[in-house]
Backbone as a ProteinNet text record, in pm:
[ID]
protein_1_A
[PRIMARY]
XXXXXXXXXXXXXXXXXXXXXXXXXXXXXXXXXXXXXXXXXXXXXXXXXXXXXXXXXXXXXXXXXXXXXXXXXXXXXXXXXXXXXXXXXXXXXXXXXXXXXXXXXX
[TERTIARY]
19610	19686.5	19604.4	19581.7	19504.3	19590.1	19512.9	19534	19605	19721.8	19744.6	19651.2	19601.5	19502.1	19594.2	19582.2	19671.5	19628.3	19617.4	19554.6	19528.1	19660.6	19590.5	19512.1	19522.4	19404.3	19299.9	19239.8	19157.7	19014.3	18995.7	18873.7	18847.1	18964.5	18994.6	18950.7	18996.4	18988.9	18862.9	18863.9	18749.4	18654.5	18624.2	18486.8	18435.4	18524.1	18447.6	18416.5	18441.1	18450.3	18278.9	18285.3	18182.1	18112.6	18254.5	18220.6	18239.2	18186.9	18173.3	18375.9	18398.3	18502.8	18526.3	18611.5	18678.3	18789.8	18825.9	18917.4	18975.8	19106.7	19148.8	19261.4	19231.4	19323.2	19427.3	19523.9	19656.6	19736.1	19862.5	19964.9	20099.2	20220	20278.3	20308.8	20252	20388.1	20184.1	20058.6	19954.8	19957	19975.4	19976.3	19867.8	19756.4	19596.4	19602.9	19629.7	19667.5	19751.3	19863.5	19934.6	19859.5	19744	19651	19591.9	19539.2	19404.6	19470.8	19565	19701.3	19658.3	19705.4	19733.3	19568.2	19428.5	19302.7	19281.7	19290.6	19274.1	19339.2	19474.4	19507.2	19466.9	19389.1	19337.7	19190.4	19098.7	19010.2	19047.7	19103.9	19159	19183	19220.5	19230.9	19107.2	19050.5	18909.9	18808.8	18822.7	18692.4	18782.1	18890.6	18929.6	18796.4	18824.8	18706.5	18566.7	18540.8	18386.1	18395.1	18535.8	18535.8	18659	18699.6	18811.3	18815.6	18963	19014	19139	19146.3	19283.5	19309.9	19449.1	19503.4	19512.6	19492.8	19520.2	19659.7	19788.3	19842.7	19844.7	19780.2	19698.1	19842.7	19978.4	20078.6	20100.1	20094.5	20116.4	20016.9	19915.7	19785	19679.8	19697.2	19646.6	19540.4	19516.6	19388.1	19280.1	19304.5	19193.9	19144.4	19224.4	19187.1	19133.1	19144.4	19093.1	18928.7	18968.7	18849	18715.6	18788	18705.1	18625.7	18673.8	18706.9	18761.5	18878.3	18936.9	19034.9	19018.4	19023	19093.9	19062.4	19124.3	19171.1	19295.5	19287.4	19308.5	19337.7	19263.4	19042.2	19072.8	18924.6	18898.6	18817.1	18781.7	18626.2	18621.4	18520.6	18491.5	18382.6	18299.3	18268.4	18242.2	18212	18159.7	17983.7	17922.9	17859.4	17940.2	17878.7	17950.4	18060.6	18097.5	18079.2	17975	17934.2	17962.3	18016.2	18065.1	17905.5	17883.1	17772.3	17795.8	17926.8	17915.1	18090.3	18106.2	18219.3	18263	18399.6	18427.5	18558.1	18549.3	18689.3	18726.9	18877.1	18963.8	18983.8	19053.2	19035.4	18993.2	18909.4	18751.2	18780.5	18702.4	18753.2	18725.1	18809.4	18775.1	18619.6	18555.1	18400	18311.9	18348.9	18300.5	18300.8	18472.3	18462.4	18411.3	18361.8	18340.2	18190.1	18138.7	18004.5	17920.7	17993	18015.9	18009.5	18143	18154.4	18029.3	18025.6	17911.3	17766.3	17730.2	17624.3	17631.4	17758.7	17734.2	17741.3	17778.2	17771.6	17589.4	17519.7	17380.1	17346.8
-19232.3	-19304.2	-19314.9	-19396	-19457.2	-19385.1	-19330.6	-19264.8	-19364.4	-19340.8	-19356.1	-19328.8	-19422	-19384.8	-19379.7	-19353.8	-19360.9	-19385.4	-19415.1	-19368.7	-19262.9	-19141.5	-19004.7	-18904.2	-19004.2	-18888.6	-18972.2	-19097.5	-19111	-19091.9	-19026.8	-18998.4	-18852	-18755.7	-18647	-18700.6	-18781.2	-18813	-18926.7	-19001.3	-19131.8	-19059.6	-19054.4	-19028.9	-18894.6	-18826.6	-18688.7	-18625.9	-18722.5	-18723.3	-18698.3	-18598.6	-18640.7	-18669.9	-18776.9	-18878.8	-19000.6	-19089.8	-19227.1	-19248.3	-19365.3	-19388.2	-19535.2	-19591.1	-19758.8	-19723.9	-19831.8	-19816.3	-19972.9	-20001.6	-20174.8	-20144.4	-20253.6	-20282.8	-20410.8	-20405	-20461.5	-20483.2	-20548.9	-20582.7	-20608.2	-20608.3	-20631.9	-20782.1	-20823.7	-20980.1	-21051.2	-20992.4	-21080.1	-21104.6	-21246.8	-21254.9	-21218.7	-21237.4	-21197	-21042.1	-20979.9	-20839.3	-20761.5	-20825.4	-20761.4	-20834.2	-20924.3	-20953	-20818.3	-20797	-20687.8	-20576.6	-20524.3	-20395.2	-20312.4	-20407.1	-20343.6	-20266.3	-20389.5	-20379.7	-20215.1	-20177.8	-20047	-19963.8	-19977.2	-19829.4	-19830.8	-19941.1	-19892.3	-19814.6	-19875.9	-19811.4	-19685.3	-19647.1	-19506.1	-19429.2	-19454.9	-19339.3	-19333.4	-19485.2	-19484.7	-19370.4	-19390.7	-19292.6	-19163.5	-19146.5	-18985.2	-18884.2	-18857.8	-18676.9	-18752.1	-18878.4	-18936.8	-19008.9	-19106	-19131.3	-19151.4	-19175.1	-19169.2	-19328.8	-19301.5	-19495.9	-19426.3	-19578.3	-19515.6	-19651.4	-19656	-19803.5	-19785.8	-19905.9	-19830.4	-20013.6	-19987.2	-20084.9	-20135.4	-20268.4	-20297.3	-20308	-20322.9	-20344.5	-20204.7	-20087.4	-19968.7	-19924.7	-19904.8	-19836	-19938.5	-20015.8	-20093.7	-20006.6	-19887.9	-19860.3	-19865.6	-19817.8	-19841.4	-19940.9	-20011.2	-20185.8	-20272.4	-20197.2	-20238.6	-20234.7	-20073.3	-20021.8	-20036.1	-20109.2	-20179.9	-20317.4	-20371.8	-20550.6	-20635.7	-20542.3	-20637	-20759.8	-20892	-21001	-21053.9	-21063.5	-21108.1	-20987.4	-20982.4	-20887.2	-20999.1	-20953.1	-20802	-20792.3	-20684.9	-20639.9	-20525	-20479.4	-20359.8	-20261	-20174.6	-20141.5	-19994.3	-19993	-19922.8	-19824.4	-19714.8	-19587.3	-19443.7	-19440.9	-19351	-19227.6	-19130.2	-19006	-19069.3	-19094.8	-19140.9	-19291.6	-19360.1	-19492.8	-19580.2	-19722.7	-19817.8	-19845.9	-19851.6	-19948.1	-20065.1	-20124.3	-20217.8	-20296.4	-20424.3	-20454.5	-20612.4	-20608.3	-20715	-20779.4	-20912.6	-20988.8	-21043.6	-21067.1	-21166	-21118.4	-21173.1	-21167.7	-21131.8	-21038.7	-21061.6	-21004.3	-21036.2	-20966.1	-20820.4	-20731.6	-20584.7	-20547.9	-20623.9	-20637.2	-20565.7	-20680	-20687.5	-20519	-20495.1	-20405.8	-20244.9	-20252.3	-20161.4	-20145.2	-20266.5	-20271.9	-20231.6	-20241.6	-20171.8	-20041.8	-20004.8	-19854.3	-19792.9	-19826.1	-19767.2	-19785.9	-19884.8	-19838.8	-19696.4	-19712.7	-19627	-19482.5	-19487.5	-19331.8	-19285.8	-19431.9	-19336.5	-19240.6
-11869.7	-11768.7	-11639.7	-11579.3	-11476.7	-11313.7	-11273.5	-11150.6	-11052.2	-10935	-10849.2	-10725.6	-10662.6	-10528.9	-10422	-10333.8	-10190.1	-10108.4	-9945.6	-9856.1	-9851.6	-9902.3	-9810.7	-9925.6	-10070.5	-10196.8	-10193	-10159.4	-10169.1	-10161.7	-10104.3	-10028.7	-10151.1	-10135.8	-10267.4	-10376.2	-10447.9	-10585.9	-10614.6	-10509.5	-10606.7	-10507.9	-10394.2	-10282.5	-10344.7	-10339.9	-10391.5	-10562.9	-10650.3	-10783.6	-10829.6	-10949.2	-10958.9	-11088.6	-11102.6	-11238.3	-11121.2	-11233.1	-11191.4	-11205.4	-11061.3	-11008	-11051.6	-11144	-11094.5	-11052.2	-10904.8	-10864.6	-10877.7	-10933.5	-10911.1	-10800	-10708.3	-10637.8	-10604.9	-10655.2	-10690.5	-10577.3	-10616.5	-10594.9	-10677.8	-10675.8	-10788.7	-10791.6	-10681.6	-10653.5	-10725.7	-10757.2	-10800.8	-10969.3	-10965	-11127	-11180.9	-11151.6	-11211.5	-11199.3	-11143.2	-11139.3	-11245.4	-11264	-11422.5	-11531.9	-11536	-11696.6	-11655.9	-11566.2	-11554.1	-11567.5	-11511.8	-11545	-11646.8	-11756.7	-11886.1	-11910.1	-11865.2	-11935.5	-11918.5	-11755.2	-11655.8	-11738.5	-11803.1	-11860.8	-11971.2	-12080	-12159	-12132.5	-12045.1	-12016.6	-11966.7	-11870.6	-11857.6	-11952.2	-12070.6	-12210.7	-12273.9	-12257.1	-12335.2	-12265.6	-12116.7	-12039.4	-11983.7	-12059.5	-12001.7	-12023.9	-11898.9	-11952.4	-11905.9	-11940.5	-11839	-11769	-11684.3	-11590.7	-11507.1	-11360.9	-11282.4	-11302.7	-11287.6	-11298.7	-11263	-11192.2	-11086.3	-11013.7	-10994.2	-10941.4	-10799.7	-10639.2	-10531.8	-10489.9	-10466.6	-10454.5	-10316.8	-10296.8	-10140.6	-10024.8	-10109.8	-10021.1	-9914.6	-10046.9	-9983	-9891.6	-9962.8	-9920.5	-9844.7	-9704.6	-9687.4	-9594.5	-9512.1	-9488	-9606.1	-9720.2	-9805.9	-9821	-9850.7	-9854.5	-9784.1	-9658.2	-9537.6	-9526.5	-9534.1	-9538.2	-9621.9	-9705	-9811.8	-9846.3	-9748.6	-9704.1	-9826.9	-9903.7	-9967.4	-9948.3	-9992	-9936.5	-10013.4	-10126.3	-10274.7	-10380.1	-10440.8	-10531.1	-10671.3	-10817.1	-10804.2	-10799.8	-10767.9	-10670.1	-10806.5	-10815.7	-10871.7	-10832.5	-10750.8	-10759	-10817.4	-10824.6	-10885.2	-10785.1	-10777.8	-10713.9	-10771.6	-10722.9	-10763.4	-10637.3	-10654.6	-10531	-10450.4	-10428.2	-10233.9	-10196.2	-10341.7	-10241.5	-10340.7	-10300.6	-10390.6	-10425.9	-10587.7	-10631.8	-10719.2	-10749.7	-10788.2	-10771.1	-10750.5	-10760.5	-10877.9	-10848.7	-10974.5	-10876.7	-10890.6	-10849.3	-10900.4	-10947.7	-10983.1	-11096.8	-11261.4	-11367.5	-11443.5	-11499.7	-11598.2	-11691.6	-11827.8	-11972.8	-11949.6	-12030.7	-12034.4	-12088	-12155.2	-12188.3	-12048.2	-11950	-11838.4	-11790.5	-11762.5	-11699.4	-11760.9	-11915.3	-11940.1	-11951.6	-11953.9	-11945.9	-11807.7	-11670.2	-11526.8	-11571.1	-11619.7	-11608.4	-11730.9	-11836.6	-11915.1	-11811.4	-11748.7	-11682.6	-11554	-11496.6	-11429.2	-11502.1	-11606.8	-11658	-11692.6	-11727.7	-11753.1	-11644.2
[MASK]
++++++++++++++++++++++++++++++++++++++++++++++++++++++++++++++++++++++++++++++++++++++++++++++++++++++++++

């Protein structure tokens, strides 16, 4: 099951992790956001135990989002040691996003 981010665990759970981090950031009212939904909790069972995946919802948690310069959701980034290294916007097949996360695990 794909983690809840917050404003106030974030920094706890994805910044200080020290597995590789996807974080998607949502909304409920974004239709492109419930296709990508479902993709995130399958990857979340797929990379239990080798990586954090975790949802952050931009309505609630808008310092993160901020802090992030998210503009468009859904957004997904990638986070290795503390520092975003790669990101994804809009839609994209689960291919995509696992081919992200498998690189960041080498």
């Amino acid at each position: 099951m794909a983690l809840e981010f917050t404003d106030s665990n974030f920094e706890e759970l994805a910044l200080k992790s020290d597995k590789p981090v996807m974080v998607d950031f949502w909304a409920e009212w974004c239709g492109p956001c419930r296709m990508v939904g479902p993709v995130v909790e399958e990857l979340a069972q797929e990379y239990d135990g080798k990586a954090v995946i975790g949802k952050v919802n931009v309505d609630n948690n808008p310092q993160t989002a901020m802090k992030y310069g998210i503009r468009s959701i859904p957004t997904i980034l990638f986070i290795k040691n503390g520092e975003v290294v790669d990101r994804s916007v809009g839609a994209v097949p689960k291919s995509q996003l696992s081919q992200k996360l498998e690189g960041q695990l080498a």
